[in-house]
C-alpha positions as CSV (number, residue, x, y, z in Angstrom):
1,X,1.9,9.1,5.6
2,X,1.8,5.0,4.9
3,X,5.0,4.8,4.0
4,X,6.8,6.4,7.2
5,X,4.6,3.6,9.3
6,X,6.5,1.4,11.4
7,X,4.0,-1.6,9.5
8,X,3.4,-1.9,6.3
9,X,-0.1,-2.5,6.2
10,X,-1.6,1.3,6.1
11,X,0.0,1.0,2.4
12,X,-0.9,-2.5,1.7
13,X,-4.5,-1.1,2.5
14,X,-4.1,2.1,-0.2
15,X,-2.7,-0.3,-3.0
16,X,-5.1,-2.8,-2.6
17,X,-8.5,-0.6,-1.9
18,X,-7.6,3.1,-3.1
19,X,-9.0,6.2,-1.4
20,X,-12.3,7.4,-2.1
21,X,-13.3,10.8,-0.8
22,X,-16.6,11.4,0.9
23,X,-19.5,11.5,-0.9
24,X,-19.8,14.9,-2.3
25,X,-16.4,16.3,-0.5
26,X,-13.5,17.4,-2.4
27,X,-10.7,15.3,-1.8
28,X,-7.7,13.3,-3.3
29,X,-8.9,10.2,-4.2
30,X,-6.7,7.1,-6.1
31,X,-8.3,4.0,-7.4
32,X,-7.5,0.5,-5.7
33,X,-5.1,-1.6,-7.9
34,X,-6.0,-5.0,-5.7
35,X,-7.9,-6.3,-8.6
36,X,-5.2,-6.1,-10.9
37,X,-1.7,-6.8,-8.7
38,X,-0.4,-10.0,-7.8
39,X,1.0,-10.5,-4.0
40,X,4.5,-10.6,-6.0
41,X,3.3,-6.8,-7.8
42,X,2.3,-5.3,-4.7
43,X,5.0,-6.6,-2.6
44,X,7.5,-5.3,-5.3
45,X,5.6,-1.7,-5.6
46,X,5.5,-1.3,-1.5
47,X,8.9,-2.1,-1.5
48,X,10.0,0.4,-3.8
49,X,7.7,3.1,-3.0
50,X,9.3,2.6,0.5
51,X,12.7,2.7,-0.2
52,X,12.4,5.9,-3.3
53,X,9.1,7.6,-1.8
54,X,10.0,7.9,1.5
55,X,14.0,6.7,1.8
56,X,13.6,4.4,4.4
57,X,14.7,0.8,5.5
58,X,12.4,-2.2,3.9
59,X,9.5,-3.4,6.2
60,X,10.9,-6.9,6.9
61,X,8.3,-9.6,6.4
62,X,6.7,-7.9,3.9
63,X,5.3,-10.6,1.7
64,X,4.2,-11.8,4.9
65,X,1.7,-8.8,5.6
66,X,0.9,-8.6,2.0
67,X,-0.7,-12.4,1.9
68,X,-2.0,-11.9,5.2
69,X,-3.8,-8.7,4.1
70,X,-5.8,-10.7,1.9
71,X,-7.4,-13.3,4.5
């Protein structure tokens, strides 16, 4: 799971793009919220998802990955 990984990008990725199953497969999907967060919102969402979701240490550098994400 994303937010177990060693880099934060795998979750930077879901946020920003959402999952979309195979066409025709049934599968968990979620939409992509990149249109609608800020670098500031997803960096603040990753963190906490990290920290409550999954209990571990924050991903240093994260704002880093998050604006590198979008280049």
């Amino acid at each position: 799971m994303a937010l177990y990984d060693p880099d934060p990008r795998s979750l930077i990725h879901l946020l920003r793009d959402g999952i979309a199953p195979p066409d025709g497969e049934p599968a968990r999907w979620m939409p992509g919220f990149g249109a609608i967060l800020s670098d500031e919102q997803t960096v603040a969402l990753a963190a906490y998802l990290r920290r409550y979701g999954a209990a571990q240490a924050d991903w240093p550098d994260l704002a880093d990955a998050v604006r590198k994400g979008k280049e």
